[in-house]
TORKEKE-301236 format. One record per residue (C-alpha): residue number from 1; residue in three letters; x, y, z. Coordinates in pm, 1 decimal, decimal comma. Layout:
// TORKEKE-301236
<site i="NUM" aa="ALA" px="X" py="Y" pz="Z"/>
...
// end
This chain:
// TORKEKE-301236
<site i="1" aa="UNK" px="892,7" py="-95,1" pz="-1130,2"/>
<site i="2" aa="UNK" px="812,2" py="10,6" pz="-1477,7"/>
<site i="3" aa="UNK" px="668,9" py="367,3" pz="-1477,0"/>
<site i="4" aa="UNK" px="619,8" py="548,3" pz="-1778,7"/>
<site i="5" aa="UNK" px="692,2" py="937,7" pz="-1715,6"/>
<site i="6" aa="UNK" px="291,1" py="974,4" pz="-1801,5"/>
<site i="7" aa="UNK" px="212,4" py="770,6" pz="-1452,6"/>
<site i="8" aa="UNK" px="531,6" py="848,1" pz="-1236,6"/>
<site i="9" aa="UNK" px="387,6" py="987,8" pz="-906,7"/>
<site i="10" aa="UNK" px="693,6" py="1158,5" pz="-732,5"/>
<site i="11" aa="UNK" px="561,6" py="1397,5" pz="-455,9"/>
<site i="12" aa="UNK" px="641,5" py="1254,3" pz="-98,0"/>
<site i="13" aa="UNK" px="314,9" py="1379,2" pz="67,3"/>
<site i="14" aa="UNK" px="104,4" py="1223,2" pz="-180,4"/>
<site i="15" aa="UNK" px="284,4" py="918,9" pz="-163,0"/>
<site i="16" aa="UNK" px="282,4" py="874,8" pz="241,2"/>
<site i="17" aa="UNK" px="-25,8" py="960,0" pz="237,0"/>
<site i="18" aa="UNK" px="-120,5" py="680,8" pz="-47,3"/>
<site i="19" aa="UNK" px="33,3" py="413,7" pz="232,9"/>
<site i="20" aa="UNK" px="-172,6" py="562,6" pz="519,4"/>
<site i="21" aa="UNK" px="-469,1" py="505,6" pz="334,5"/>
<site i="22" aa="UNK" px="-358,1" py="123,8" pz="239,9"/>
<site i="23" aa="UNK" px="-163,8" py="5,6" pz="548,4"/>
<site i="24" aa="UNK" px="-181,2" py="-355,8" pz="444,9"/>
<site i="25" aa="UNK" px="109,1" py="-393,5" pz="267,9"/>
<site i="26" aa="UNK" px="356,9" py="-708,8" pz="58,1"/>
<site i="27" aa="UNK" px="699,2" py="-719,9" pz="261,2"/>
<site i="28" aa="UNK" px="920,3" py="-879,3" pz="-9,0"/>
<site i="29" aa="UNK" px="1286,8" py="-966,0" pz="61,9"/>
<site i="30" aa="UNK" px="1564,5" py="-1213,6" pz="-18,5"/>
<site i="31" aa="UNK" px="1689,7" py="-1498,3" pz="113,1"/>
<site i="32" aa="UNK" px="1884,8" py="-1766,8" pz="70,5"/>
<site i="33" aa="UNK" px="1572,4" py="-1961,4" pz="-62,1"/>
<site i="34" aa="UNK" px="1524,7" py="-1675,8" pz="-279,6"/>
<site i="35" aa="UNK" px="1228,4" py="-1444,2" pz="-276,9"/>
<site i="36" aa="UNK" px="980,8" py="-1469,5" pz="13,5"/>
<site i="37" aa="UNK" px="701,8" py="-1246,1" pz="90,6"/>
<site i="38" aa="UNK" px="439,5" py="-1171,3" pz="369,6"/>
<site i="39" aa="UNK" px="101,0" py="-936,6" pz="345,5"/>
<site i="40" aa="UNK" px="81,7" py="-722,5" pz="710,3"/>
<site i="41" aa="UNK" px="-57,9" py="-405,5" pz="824,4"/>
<site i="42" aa="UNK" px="207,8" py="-152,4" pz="879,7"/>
<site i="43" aa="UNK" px="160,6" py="153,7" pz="1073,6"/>
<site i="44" aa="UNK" px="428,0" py="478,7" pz="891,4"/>
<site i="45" aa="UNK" px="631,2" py="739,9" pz="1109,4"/>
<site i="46" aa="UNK" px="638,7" py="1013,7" pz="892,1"/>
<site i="47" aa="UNK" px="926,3" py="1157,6" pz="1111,6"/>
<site i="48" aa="UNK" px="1133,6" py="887,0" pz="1077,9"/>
<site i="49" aa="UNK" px="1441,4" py="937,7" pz="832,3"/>
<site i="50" aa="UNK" px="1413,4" py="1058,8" pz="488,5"/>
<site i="51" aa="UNK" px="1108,2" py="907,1" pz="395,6"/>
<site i="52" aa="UNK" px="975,3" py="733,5" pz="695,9"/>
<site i="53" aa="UNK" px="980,6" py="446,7" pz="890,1"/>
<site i="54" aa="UNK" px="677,2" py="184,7" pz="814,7"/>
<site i="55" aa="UNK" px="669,9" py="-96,0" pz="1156,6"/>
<site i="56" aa="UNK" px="482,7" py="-411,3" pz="1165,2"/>
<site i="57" aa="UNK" px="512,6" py="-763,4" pz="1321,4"/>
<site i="58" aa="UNK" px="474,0" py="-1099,3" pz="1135,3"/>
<site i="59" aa="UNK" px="422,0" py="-1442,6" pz="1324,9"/>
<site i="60" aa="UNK" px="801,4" py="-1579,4" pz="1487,6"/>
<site i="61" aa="UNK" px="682,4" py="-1923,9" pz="1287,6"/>
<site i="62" aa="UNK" px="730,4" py="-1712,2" pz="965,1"/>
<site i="63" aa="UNK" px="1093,3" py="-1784,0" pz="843,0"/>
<site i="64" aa="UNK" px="1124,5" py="-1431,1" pz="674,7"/>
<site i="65" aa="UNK" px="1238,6" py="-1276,7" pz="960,5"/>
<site i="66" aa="UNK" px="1504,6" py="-1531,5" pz="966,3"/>
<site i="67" aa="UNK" px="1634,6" py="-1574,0" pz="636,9"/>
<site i="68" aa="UNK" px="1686,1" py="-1199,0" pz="467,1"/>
<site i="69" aa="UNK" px="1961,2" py="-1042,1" pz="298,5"/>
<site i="70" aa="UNK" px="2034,5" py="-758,2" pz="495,0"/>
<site i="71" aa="UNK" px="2245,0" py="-590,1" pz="157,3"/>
<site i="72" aa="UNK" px="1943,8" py="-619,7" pz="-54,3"/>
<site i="73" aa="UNK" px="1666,6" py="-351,5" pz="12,7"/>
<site i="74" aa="UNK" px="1346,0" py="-500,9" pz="102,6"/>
<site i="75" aa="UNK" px="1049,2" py="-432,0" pz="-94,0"/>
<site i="76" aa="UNK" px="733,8" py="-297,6" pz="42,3"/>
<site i="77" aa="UNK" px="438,5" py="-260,0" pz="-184,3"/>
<site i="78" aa="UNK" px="120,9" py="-73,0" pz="-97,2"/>
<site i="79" aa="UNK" px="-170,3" py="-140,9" pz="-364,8"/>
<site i="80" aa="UNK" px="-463,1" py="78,1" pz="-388,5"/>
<site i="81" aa="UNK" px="-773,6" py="150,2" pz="-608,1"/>
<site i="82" aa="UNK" px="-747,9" py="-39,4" pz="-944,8"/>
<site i="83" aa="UNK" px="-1019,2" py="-136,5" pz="-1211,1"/>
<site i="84" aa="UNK" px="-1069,9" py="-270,4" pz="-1552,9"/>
<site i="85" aa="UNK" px="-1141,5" py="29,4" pz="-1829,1"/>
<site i="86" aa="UNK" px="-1409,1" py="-101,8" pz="-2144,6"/>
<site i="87" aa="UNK" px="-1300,8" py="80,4" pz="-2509,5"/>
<site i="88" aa="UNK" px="-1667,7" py="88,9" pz="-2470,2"/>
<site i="89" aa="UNK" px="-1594,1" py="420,4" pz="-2253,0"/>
<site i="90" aa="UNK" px="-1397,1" py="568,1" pz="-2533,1"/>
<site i="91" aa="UNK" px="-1534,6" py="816,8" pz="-2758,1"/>
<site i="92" aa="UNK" px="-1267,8" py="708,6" pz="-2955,9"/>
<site i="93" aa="UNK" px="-1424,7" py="375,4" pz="-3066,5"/>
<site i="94" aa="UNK" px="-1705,7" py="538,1" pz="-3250,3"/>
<site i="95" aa="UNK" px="-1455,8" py="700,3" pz="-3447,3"/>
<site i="96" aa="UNK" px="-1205,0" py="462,3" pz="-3584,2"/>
<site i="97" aa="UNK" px="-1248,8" py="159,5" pz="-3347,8"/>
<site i="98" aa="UNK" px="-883,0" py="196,4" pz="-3232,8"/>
<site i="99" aa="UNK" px="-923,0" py="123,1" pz="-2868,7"/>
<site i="100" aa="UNK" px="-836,1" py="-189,7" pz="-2622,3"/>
<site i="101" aa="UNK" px="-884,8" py="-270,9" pz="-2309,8"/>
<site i="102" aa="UNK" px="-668,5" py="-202,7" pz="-2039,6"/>
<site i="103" aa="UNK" px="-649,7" py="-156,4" pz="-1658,4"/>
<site i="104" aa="UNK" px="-606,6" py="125,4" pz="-1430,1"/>
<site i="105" aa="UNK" px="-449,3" py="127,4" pz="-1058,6"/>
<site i="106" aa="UNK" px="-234,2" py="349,8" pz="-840,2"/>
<site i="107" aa="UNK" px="92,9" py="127,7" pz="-644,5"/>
<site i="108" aa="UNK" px="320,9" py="302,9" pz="-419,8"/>
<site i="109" aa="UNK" px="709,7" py="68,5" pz="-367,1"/>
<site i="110" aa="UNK" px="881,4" py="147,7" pz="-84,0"/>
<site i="111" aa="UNK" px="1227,0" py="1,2" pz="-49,4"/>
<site i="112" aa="UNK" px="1405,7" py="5,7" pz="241,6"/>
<site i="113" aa="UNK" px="1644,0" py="-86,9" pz="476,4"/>
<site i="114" aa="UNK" px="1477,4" py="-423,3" pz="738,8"/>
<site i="115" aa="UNK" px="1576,8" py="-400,8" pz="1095,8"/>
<site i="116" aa="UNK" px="1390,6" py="-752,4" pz="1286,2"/>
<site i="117" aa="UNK" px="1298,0" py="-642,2" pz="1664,0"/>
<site i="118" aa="UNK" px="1252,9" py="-837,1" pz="1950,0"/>
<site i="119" aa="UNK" px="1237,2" py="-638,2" pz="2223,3"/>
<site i="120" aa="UNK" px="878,1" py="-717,7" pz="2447,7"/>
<site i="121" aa="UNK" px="816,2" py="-298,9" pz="2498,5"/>
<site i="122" aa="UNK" px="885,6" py="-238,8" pz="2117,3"/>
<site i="123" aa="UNK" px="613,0" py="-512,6" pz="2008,4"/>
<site i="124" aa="UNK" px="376,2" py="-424,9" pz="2281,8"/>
<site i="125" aa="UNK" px="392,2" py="-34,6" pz="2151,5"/>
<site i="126" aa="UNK" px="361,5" py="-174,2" pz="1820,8"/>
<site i="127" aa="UNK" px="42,5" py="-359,0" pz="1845,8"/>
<site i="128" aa="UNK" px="-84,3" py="-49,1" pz="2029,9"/>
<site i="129" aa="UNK" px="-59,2" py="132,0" pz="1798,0"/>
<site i="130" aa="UNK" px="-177,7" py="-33,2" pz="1524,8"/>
<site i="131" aa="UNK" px="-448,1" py="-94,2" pz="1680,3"/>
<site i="132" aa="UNK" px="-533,3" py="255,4" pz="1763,4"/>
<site i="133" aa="UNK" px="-539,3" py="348,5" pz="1434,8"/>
<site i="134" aa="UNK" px="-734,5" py="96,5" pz="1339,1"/>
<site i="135" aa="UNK" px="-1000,4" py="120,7" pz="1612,2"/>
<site i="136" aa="UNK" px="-1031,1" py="512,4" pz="1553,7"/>
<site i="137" aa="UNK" px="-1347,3" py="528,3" pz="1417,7"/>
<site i="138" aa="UNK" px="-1544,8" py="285,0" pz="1597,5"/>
<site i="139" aa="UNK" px="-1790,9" py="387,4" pz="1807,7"/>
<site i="140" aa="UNK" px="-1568,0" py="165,4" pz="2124,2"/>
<site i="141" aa="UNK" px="-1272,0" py="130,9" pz="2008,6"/>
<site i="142" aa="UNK" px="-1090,7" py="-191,5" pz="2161,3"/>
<site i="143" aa="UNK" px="-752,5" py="-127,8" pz="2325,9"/>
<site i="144" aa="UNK" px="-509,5" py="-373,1" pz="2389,7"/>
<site i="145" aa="UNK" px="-506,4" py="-290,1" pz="2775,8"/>
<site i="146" aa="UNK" px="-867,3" py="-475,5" pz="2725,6"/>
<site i="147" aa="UNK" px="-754,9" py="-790,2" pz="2738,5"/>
<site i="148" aa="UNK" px="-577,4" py="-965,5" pz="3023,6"/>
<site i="149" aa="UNK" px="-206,9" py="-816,5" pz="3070,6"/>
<site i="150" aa="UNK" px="-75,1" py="-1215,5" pz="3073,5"/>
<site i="151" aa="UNK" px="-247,9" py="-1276,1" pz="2746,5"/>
<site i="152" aa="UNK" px="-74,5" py="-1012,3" pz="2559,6"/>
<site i="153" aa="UNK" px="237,4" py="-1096,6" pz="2662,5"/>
<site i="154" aa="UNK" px="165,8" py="-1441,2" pz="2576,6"/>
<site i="155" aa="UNK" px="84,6" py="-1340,6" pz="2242,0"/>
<site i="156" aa="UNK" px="373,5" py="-1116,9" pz="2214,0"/>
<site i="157" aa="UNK" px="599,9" py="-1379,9" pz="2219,4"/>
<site i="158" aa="UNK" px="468,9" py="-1557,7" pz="1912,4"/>
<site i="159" aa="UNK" px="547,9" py="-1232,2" pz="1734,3"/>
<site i="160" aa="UNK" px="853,1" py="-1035,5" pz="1621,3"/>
<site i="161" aa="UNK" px="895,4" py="-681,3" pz="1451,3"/>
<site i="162" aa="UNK" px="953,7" py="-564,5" pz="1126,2"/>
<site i="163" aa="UNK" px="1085,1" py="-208,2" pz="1137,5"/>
<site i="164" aa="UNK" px="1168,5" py="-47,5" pz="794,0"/>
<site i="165" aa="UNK" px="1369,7" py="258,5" pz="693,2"/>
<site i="166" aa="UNK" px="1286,2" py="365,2" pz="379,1"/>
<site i="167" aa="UNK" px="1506,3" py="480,9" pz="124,9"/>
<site i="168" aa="UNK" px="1334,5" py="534,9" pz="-188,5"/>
<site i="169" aa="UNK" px="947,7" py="536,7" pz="-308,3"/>
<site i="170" aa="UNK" px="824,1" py="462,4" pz="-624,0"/>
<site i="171" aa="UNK" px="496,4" py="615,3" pz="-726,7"/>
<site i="172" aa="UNK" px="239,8" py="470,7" pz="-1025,5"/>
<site i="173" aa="UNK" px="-101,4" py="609,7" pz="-1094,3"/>
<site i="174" aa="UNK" px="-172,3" py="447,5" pz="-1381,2"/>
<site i="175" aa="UNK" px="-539,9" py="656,3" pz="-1418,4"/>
<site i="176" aa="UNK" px="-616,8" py="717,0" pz="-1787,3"/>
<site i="177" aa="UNK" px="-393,3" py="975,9" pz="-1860,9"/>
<site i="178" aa="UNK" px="-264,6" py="855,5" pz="-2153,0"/>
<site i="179" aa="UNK" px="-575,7" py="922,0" pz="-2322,4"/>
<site i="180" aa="UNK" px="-731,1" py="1201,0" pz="-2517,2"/>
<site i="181" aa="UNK" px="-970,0" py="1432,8" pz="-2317,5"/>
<site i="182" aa="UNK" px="-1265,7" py="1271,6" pz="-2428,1"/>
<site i="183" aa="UNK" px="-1165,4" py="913,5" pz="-2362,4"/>
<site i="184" aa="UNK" px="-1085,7" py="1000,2" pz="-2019,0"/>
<site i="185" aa="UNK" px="-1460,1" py="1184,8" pz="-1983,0"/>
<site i="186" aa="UNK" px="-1573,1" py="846,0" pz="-2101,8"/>
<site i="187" aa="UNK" px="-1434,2" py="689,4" pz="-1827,8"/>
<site i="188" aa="UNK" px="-1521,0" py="885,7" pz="-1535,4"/>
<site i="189" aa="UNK" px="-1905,7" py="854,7" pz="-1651,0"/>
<site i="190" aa="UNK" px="-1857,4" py="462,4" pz="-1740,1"/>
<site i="191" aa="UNK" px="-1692,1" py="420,4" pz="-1385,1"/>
<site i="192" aa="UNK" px="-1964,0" py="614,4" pz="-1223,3"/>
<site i="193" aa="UNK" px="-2238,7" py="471,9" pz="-1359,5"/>
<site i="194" aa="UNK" px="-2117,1" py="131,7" pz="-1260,5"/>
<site i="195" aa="UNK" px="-2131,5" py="295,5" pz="-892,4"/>
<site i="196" aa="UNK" px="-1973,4" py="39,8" pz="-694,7"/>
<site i="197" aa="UNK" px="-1677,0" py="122,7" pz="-415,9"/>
<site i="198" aa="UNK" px="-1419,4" py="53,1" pz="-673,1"/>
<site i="199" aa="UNK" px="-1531,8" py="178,9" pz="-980,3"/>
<site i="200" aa="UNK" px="-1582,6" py="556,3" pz="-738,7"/>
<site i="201" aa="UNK" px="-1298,6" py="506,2" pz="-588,9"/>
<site i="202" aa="UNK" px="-1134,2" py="489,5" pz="-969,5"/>
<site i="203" aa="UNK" px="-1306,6" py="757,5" pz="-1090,7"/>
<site i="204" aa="UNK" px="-1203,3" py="1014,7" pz="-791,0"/>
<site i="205" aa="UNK" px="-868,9" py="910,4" pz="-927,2"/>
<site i="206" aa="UNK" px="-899,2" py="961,3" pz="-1279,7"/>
<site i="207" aa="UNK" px="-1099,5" py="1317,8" pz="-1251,2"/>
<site i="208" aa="UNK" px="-765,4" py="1429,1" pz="-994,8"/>
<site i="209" aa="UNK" px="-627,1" py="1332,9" pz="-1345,6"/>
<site i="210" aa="UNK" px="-826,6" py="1564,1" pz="-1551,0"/>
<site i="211" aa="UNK" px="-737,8" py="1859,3" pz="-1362,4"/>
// end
């Protein structure tokens, strides 16, 4: 990935953190068809490795999980907040008119090494798990162990798992700071006045910018 110095998020905590909060990730790899992808949730061990370990489970119809080079890192990308930025924002257009549009967003790559598992316990644990974390904050949370025990296993056979061992992150928080002080003040009021989840969620990003 492109990432100009200016943008380059390096910090490991930041950027595990940054997958955590946008577990539905692109699982690219290659194969002999060439490049394939598939969009999943993944769950990250933190403990795992280096870097971590990010698991998952795609459909056993899927042919990814068939045809992968296993010398070629896969490629997992996690997106996150992005928006379209207005020169209208920029104090800079009332001055000389030099502005353009652009867009901000914040992408974390992971590449890393694809193990495929098909072992029933390691799936069950899997969906568990996912699930758990997903389920956390509702007010009755759904477990797997709610639904008949044959079911499950039924379904777990029309699944296999994805486990991934990363080996290097890339970091891009492409947020405005490229811009003068004021431009990037412009922003943060243009984004909140707009007020929608995105635009805030842009704006929290940019003013981490600004500190």
């Amino acid at each position: 990935m492109y990432i100009p110095k200016t943008h380059e998020e390096t910090r490991i905590d930041v950027l595990q953190e940054f997958m955590e909060a946008h577990p539905f990730a692109t699982l690219v790899t290659l194969g002999s068809a060439g490049l394939f992808a598939t969009h999943l949730p993944v769950v990250l061990d933190r403990d795992g490795g280096t870097l971590g370990i990010l698991r998952g489970h795609i459909s056993r119809a899927n042919r990814q999980w068939r045809d992968f080079s296993a010398v070629v890192e896969a490629l997992v990308i996690f997106s996150g907040p992005h928006h379209y930025i207005t020169p209208n924002w920029y104090a800079e257009k009332a001055k000389s008119g030099r502005v353009v549009p652009t867009w901000n967003y914040a992408v974390v790559h992971a590449y890393a090494r694809l193990a495929v598992i098909e072992d029933a316990a390691w799936l069950l644990k899997n969906v568990q798990t996912l699930t758990d974390v997903h389920e956390v904050g509702s007010p009755a949370p759904w477990r797997v162990s709610d639904a008949p025990e044959e079911y499950i296993h039924a379904i777990a056979k029309g699944i296999v798992g994805v486990e991934l061992t990363i080996t290097r992150l890339e970091g891009k928080w492409k947020v405005s700071q490229n811009q003068s002080a004021e431009n990037r003040a412009g922003v943060v009021k243009g984004l909140e006045e707009l007020g929608t989840v995105e635009s805030l969620e842009m704006k929290r990003l940019v003013e981490e910018g600004l500190k």
